[in-house]
FIKOLZA-1660 file (N, C-alpha, C; in steps of 0.1 Angstrom, whole numbers, plus 5000, padded with zeros to 4 digits):
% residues 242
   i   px   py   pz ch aa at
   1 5014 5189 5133  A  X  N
   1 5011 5176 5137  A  X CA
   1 5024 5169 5141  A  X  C
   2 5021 5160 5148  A  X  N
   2 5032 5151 5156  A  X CA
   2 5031 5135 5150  A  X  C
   3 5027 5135 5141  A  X  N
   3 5023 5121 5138  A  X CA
   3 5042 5114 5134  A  X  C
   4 5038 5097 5141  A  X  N
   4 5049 5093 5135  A  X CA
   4 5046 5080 5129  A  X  C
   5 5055 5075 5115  A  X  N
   5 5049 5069 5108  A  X CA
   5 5060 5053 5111  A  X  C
   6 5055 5043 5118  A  X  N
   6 5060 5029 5121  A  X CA
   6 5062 5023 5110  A  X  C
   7 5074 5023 5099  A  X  N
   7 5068 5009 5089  A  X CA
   7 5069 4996 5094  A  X  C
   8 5059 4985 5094  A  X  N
   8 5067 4969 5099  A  X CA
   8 5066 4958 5088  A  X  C
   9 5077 4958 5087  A  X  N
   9 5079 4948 5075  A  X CA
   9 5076 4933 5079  A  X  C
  10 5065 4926 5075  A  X  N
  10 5064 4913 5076  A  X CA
  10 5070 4902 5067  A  X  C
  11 5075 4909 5053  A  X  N
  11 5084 4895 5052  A  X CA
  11 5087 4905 5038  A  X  C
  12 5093 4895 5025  A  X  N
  12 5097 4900 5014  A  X CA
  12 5094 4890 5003  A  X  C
  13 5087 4898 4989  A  X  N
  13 5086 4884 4981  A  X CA
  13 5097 4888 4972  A  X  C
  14 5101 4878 4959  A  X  N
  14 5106 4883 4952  A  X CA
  14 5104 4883 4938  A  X  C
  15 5105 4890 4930  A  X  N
  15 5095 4893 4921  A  X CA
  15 5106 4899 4905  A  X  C
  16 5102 4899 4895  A  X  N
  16 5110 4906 4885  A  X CA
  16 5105 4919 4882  A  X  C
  17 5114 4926 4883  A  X  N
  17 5113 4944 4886  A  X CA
  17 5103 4946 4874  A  X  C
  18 5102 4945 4865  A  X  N
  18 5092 4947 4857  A  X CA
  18 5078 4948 4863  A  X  C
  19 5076 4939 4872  A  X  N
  19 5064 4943 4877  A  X CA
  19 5059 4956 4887  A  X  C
  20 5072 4963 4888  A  X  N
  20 5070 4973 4890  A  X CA
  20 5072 4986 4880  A  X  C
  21 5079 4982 4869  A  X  N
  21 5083 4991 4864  A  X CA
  21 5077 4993 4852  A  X  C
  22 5068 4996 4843  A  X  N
  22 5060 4992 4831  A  X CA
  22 5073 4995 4819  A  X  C
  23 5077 4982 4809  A  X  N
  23 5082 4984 4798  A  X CA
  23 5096 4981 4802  A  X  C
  24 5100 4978 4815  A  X  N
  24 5112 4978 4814  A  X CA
  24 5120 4969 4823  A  X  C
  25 5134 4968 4829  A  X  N
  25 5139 4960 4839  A  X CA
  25 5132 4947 4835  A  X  C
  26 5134 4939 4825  A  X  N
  26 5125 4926 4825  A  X CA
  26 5135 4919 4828  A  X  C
  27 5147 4914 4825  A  X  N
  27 5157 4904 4833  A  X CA
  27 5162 4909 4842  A  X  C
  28 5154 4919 4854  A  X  N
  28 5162 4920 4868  A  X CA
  28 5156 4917 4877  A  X  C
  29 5158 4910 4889  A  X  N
  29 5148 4902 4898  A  X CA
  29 5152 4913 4914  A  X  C
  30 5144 4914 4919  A  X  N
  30 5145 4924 4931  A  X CA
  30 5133 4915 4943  A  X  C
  31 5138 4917 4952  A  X  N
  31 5131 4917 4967  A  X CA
  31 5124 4931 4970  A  X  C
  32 5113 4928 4972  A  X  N
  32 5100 4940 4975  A  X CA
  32 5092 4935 4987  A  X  C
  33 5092 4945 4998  A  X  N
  33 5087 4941 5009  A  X CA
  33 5070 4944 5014  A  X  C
  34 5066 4936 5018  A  X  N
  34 5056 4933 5024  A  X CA
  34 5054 4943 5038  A  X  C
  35 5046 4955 5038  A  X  N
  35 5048 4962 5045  A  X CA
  35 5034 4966 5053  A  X  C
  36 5036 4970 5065  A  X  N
  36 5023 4976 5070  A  X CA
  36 5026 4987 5079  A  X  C
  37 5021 4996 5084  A  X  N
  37 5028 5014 5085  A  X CA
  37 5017 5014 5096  A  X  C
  38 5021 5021 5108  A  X  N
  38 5014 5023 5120  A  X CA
  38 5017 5039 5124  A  X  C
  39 5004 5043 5127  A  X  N
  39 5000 5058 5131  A  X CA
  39 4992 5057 5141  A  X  C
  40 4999 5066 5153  A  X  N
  40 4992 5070 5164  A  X CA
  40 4986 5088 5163  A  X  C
  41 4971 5084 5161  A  X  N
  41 4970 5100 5155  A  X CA
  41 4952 5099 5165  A  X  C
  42 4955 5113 5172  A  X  N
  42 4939 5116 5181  A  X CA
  42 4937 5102 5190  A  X  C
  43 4946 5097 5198  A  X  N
  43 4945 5089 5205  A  X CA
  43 4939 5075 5197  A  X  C
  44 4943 5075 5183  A  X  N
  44 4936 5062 5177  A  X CA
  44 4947 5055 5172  A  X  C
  45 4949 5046 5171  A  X  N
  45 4957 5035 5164  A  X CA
  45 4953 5031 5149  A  X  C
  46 4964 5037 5144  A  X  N
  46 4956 5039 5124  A  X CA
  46 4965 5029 5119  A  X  C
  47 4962 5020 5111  A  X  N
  47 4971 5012 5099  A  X CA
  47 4972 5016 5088  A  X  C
  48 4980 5016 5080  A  X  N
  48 4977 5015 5069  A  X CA
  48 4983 5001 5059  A  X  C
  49 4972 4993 5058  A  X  N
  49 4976 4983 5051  A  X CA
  49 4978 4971 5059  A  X  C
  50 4977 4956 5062  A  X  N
  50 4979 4950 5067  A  X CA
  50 4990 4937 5064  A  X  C
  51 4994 4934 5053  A  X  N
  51 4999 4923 5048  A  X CA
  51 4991 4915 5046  A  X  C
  52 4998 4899 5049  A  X  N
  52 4991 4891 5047  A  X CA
  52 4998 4879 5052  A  X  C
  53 4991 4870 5056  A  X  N
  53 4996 4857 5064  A  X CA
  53 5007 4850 5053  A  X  C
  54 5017 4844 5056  A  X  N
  54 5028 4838 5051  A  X CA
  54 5017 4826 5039  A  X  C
  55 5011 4821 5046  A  X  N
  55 5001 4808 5038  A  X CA
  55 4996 4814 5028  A  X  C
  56 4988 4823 5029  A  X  N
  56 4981 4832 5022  A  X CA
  56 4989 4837 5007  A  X  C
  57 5003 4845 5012  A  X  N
  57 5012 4847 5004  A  X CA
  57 5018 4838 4992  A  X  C
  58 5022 4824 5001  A  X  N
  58 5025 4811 4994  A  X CA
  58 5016 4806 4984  A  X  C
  59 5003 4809 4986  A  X  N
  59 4990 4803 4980  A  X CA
  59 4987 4813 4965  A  X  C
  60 4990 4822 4966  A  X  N
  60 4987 4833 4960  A  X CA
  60 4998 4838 4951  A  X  C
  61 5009 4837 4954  A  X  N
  61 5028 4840 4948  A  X CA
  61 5032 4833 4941  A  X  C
  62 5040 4835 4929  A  X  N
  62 5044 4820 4924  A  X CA
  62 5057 4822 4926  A  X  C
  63 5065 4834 4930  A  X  N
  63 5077 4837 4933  A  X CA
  63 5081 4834 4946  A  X  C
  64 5092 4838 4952  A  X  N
  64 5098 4834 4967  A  X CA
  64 5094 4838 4975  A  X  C
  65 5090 4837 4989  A  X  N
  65 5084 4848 5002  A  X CA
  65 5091 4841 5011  A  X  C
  66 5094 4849 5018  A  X  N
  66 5107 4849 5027  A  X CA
  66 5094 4857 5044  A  X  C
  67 5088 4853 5052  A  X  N
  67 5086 4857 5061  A  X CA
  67 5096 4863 5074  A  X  C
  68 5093 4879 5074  A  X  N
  68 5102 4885 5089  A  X CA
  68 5097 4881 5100  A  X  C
  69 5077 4881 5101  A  X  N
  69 5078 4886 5115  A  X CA
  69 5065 4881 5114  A  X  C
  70 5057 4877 5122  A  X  N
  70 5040 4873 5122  A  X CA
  70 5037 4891 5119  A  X  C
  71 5022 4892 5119  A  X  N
  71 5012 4902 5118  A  X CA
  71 5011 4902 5137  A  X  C
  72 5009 4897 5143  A  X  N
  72 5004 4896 5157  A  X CA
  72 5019 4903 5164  A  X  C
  73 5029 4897 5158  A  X  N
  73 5043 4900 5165  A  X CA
  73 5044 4915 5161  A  X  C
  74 5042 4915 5149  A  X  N
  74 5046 4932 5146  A  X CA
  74 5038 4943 5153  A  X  C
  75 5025 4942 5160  A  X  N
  75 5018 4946 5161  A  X CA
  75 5021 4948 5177  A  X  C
  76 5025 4939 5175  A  X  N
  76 5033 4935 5191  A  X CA
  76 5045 4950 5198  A  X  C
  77 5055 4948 5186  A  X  N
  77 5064 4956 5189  A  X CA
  77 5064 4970 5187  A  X  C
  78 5046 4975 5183  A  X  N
  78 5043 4992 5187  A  X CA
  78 5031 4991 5195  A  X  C
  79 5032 4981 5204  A  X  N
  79 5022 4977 5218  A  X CA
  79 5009 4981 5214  A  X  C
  80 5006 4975 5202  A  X  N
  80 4990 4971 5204  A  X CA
  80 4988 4959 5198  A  X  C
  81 4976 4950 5198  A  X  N
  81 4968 4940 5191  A  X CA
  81 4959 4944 5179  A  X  C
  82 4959 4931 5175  A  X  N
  82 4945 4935 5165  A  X CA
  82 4934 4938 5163  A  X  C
  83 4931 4937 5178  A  X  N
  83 4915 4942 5181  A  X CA
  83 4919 4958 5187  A  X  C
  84 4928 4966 5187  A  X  N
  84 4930 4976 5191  A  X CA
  84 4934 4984 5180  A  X  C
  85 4933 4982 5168  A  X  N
  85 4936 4986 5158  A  X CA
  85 4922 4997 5157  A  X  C
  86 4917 5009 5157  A  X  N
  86 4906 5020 5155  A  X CA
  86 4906 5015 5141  A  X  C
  87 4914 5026 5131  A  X  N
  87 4917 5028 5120  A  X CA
  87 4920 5021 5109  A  X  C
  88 4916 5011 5099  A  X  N
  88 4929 5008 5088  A  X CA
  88 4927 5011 5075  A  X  C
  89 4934 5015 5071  A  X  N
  89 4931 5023 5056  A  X CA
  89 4939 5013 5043  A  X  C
  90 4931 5010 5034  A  X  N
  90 4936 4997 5027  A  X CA
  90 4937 5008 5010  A  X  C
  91 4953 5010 5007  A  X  N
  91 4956 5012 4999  A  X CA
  91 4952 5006 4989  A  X  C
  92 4952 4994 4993  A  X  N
  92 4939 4987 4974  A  X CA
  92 4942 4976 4979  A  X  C
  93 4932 4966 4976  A  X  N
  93 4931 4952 4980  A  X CA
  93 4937 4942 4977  A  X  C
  94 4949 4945 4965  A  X  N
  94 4951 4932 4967  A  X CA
  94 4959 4921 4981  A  X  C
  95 4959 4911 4978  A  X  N
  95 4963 4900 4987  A  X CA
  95 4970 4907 4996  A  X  C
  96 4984 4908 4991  A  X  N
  96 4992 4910 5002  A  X CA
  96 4992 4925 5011  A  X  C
  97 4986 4934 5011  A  X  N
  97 4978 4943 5016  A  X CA
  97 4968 4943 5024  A  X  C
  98 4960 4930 5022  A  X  N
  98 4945 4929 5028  A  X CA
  98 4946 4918 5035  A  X  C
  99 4953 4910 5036  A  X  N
  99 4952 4895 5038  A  X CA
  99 4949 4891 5051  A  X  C
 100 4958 4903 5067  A  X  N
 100 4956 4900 5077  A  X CA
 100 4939 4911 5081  A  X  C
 101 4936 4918 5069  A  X  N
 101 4927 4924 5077  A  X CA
 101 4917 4922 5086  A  X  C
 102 4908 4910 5086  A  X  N
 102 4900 4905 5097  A  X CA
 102 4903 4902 5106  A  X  C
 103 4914 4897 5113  A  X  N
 103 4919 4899 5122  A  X CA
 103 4917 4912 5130  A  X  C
 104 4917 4926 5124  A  X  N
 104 4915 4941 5131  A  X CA
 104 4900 4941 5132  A  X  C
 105 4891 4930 5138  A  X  N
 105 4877 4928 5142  A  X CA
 105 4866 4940 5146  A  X  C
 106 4878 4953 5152  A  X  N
 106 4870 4956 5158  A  X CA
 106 4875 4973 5149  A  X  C
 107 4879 4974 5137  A  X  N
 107 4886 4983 5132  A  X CA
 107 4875 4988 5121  A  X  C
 108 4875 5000 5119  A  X  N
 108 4864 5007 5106  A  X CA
 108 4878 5008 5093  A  X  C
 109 4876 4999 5080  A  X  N
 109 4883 4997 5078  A  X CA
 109 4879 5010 5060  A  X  C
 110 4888 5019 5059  A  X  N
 110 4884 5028 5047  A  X CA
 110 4888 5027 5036  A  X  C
 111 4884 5024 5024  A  X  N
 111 4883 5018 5012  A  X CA
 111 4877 5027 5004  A  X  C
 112 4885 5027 4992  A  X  N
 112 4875 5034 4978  A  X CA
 112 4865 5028 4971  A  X  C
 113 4853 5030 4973  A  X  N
 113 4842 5021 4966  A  X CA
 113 4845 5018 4952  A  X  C
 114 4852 5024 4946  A  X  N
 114 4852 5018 4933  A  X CA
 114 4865 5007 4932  A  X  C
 115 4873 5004 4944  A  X  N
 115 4878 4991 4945  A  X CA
 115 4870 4982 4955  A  X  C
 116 4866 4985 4966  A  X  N
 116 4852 4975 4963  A  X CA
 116 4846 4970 4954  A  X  C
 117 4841 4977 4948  A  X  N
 117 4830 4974 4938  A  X CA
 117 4840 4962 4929  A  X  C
 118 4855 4967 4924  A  X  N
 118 4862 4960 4914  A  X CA
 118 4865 4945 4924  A  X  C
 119 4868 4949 4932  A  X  N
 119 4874 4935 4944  A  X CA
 119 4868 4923 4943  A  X  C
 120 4849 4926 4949  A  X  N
 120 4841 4917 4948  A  X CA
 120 4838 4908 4939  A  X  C
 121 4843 4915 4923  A  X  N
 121 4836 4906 4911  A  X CA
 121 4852 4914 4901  A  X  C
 122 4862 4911 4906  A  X  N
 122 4873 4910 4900  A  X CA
 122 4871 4909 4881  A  X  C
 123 4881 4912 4875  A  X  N
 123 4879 4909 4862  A  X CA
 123 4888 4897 4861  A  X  C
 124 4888 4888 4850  A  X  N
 124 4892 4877 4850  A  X CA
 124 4914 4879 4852  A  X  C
 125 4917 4890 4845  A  X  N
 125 4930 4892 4845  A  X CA
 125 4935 4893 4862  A  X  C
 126 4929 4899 4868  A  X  N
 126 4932 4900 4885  A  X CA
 126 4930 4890 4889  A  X  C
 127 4919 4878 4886  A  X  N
 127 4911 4869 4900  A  X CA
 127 4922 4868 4908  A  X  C
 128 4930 4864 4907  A  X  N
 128 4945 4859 4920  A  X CA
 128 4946 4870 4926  A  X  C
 129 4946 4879 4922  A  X  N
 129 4952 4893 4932  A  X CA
 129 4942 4895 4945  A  X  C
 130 4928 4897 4939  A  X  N
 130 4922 4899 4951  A  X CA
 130 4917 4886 4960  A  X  C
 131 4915 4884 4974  A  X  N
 131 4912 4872 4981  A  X CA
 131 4895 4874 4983  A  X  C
 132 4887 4870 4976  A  X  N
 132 4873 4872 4979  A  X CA
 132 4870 4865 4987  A  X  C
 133 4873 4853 4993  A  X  N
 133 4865 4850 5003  A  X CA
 133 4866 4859 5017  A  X  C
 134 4876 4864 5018  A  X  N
 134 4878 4871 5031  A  X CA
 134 4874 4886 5030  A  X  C
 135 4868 4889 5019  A  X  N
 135 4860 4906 5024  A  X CA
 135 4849 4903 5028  A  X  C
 136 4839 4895 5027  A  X  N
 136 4825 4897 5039  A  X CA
 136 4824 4894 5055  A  X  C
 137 4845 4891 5056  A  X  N
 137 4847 4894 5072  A  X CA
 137 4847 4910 5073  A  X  C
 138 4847 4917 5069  A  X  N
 138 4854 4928 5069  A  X CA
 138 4841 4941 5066  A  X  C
 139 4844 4945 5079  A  X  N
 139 4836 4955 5081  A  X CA
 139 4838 4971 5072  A  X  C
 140 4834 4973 5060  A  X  N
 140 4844 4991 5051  A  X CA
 140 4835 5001 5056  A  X  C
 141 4846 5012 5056  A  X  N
 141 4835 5024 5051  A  X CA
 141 4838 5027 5041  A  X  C
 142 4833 5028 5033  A  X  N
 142 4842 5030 5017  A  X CA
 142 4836 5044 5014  A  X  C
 143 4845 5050 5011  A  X  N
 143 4847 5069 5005  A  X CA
 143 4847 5067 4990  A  X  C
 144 4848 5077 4985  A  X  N
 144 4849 5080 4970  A  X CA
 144 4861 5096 4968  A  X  C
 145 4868 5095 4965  A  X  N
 145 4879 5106 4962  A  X CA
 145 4888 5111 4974  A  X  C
 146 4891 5125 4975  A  X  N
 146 4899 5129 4986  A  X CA
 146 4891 5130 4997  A  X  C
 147 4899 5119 5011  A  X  N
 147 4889 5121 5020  A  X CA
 147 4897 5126 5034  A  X  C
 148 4898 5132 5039  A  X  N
 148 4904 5136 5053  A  X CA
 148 4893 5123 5063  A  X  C
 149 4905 5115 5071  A  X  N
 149 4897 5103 5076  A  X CA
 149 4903 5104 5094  A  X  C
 150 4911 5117 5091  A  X  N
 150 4918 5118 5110  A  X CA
 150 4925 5132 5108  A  X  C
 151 4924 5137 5119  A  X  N
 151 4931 5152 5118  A  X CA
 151 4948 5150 5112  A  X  C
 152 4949 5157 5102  A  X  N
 152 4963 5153 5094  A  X CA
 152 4964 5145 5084  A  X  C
 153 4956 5135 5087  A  X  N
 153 4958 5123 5077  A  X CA
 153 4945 5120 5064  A  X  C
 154 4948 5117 5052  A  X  N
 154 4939 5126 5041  A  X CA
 154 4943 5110 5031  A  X  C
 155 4929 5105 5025  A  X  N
 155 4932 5092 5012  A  X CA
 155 4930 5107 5001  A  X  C
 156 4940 5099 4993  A  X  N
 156 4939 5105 4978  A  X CA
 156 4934 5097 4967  A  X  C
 157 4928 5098 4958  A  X  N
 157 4926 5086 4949  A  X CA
 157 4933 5090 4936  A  X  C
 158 4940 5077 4940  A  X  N
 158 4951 5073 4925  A  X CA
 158 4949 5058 4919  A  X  C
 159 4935 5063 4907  A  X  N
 159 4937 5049 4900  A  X CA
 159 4939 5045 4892  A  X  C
 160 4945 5036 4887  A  X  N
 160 4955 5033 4871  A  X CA
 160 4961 5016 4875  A  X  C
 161 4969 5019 4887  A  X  N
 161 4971 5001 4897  A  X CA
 161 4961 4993 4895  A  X  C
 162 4953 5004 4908  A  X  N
 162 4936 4995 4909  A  X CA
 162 4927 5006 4902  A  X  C
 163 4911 5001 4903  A  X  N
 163 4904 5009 4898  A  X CA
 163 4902 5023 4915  A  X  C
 164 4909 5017 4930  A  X  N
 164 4903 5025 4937  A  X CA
 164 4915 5025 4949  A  X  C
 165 4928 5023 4943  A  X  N
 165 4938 5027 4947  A  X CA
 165 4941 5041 4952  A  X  C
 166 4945 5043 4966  A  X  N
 166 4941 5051 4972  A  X CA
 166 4955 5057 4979  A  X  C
 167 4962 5068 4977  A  X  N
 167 4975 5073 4982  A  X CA
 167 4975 5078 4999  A  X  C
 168 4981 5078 5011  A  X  N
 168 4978 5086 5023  A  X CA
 168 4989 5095 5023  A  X  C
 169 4980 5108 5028  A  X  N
 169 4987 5120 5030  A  X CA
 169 4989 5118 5043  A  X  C
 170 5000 5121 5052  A  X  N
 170 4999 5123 5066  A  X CA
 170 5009 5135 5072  A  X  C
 171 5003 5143 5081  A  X  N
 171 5013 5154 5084  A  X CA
 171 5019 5151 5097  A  X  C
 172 5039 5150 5098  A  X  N
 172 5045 5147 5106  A  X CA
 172 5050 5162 5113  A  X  C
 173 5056 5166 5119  A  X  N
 173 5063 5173 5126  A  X CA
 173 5075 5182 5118  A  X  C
 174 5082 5170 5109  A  X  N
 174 5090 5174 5095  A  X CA
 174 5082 5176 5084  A  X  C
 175 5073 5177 5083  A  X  N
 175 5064 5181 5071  A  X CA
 175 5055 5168 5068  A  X  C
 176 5049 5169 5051  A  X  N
 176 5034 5162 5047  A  X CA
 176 5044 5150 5043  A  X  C
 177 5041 5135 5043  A  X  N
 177 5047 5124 5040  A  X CA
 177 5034 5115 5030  A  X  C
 178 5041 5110 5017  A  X  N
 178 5025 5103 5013  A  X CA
 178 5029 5092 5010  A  X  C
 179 5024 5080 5016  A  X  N
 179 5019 5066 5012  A  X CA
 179 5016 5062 4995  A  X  C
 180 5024 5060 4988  A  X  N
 180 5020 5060 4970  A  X CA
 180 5006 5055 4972  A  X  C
 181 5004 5042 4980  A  X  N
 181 4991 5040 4976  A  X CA
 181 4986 5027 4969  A  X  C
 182 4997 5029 4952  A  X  N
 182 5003 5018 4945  A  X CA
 182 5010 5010 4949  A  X  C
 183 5014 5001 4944  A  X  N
 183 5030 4989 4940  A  X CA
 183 5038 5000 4930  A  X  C
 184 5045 5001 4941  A  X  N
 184 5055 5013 4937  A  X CA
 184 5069 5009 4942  A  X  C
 185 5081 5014 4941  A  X  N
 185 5095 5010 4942  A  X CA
 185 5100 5025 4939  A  X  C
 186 5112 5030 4945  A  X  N
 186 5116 5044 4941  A  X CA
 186 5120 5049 4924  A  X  C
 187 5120 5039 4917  A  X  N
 187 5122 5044 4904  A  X CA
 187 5110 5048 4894  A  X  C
 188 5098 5044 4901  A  X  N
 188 5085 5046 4895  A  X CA
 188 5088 5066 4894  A  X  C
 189 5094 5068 4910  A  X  N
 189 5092 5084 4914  A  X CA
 189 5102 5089 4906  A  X  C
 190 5116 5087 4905  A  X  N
 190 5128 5089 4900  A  X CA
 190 5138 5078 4890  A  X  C
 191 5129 5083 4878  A  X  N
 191 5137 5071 4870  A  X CA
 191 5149 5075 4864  A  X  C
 192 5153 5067 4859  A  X  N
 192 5170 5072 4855  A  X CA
 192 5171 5085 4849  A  X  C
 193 5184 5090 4848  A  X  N
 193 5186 5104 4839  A  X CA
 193 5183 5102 4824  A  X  C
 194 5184 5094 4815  A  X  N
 194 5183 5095 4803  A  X CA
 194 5164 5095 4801  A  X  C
 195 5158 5089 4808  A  X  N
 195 5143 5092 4807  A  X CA
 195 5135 5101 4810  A  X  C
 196 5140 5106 4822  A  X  N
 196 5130 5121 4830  A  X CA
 196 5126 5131 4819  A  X  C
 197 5134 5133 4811  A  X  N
 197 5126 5146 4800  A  X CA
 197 5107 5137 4793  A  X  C
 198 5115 5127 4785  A  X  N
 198 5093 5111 4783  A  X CA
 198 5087 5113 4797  A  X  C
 199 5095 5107 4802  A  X  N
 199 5087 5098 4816  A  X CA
 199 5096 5106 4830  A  X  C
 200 5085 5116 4833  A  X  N
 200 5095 5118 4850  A  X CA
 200 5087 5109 4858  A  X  C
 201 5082 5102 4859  A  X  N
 201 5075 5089 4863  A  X CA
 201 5071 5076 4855  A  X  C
 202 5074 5069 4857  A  X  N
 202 5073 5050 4855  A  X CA
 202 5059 5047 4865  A  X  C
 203 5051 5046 4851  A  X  N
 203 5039 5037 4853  A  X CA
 203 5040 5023 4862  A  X  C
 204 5035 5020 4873  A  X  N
 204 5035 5007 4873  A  X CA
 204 5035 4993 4865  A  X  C
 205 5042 4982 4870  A  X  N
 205 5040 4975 4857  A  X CA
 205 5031 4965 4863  A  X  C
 206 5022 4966 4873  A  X  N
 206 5006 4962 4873  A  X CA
 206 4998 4971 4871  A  X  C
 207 4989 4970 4861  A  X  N
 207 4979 4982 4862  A  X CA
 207 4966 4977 4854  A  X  C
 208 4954 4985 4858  A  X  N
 208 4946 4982 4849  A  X CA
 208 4942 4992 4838  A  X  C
 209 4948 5005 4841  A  X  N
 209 4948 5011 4831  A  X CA
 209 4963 5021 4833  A  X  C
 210 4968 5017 4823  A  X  N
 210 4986 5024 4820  A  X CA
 210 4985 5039 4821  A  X  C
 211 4976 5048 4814  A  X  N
 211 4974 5061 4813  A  X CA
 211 4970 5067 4827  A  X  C
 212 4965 5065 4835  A  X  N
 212 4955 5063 4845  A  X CA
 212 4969 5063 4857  A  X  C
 213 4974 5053 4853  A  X  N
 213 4985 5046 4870  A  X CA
 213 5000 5062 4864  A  X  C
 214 4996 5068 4853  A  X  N
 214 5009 5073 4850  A  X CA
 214 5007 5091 4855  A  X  C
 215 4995 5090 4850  A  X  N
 215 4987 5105 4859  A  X CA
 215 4987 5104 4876  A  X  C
 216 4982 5093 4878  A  X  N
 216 4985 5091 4890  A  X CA
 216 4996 5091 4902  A  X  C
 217 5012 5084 4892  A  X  N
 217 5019 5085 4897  A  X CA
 217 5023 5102 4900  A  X  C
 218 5021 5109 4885  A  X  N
 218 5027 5120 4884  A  X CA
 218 5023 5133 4897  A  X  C
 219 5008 5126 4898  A  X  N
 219 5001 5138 4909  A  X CA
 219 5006 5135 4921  A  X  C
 220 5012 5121 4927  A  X  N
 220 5014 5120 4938  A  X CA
 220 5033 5128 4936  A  X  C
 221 5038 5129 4929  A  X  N
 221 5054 5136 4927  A  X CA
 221 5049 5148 4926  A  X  C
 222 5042 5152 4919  A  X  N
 222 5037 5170 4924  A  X CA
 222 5035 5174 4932  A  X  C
 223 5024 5164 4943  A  X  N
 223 5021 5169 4959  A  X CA
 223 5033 5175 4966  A  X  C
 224 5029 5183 4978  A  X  N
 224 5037 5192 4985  A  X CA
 224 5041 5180 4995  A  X  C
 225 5051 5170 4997  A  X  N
 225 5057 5165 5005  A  X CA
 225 5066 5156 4997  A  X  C
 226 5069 5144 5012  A  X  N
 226 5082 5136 5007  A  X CA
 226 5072 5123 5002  A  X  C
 227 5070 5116 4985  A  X  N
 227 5066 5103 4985  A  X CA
 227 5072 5089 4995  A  X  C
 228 5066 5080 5001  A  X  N
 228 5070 5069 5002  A  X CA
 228 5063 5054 4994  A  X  C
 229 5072 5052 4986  A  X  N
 229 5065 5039 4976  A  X CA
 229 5063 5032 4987  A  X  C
 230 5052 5024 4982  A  X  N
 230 5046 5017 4993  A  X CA
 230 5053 5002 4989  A  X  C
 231 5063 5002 4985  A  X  N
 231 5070 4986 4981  A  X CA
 231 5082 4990 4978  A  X  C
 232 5093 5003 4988  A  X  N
 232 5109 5005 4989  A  X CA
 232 5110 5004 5000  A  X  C
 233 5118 4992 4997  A  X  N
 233 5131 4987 5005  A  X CA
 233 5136 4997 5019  A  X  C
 234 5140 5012 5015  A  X  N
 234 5148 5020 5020  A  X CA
 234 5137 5026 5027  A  X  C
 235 5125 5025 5026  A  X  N
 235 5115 5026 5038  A  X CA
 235 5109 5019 5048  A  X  C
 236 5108 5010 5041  A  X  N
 236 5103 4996 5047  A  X CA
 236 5110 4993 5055  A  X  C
 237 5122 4995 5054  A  X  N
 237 5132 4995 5070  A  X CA
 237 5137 4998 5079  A  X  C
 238 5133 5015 5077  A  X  N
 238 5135 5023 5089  A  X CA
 238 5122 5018 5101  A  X  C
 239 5129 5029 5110  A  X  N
 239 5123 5024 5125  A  X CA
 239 5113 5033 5127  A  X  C
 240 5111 5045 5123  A  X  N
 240 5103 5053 5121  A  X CA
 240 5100 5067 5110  A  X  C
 241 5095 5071 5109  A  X  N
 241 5095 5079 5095  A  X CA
 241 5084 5096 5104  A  X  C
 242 5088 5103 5105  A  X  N
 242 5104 5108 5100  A  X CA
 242 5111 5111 5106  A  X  C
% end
């Protein structure tokens, strides 16, 4: 496969690393980017993940957000629009993931039913995370487990984040590349040397279930390719992947 993977960063919030990290980094504050990843695969224009409008962000964040780029502009600079969008594959719903999806009007958008299901009637600990008024714009096809959704390109389900958090496999030219899926950062993958023998993976530190997000981390570090957390810096700002 020839697939190449676009990240476009739309802005950055900032956030205390703990939220990524479960149990730890609690007095260190990091910038985590707001990301959305563009694939040109079988003549289709695939997303994965949309962001979310600056307002939306502000309404929803209680920390800093710093906007790069519109959603329209980014979309701009791998020459297509939002009604040209085929594909978009929504790693899990919350806000800043989902936020521009209606916009992609004319897009079949693939989702794990059992984050649907959670999205719609949120548990009281999430309500902020997910945006419910804006999913009955939104046209799903919603899968249940490993789903091949384009020649190369494969959802995996990893839940423990969300209940239907969903990882993408995609095969590049340099080999299999996977989307975590989660709110991930590269230490979740590779945590320090004194840990790796407990923990060769750090649980997220959103989750709805700890056991769940830690198996899950672990199967996506086993897979036969290179991880990309879907919230590092050091991907989020290359020009293309790979």
């Amino acid at each position: 496969m020839d697939h190449l993977i676009k990240p476009i960063m739309l802005g950055r919030m900032k956030m205390n690393k703990s939220l990524m990290t479960y149990l730890m980094n609690f007095q260190r504050e990091i910038w985590v980017p707001v990301v959305c990843w563009y694939i040109r695969a079988d003549d289709k224009n695939i997303l994965v993940d949309s962001g979310a409008p600056p307002e939306m962000i502000r309404r929803s964040w209680y920390g800093e957000y710093e906007e790069t780029i519109s959603f329209e502009k980014a979309l701009d600079s791998v020459w297509v629009s939002p009604g040209k969008i085929d594909i978009l594959i929504q790693t899990h719903l919350h806000f800043d993931h989902c936020g521009n999806t209606p916009k992609c009007e004319n897009a079949e958008v693939i989702v794990q039913a059992a984050e649907l299901e959670f999205a719609r009637r949120p548990h009281p600990l999430f309500y902020g995370s997910y945006p419910t008024s804006i999913l009955p714009r939104i046209r799903f096809r919603e899968v249940s487990g490993d789903v091949e959704v384009a020649s190369g390109i494969r959802v995996v389900h990893v839940p423990g984040h969300t209940p239907g958090a969903q990882a993408v496999s995609i095969e590049t030219r340099k080999g299999r590349y996977i989307l975590s899926g989660f709110c991930s950062i590269m230490d979740n993958f590779f945590p320090p040397e004194k840990m790796k023998k407990v923990w060769p993976v750090l649980t997220p530190g959103v989750h709805v279930d700890s056991l769940k997000a830690f198996e899950s981390a672990l199967r996506i570090k086993e897979m036969d390719g290179t991880v990309i957390p879907i919230h590092a810096m050091e991907y989020a700002t290359k020009s293309q992947i790979p």
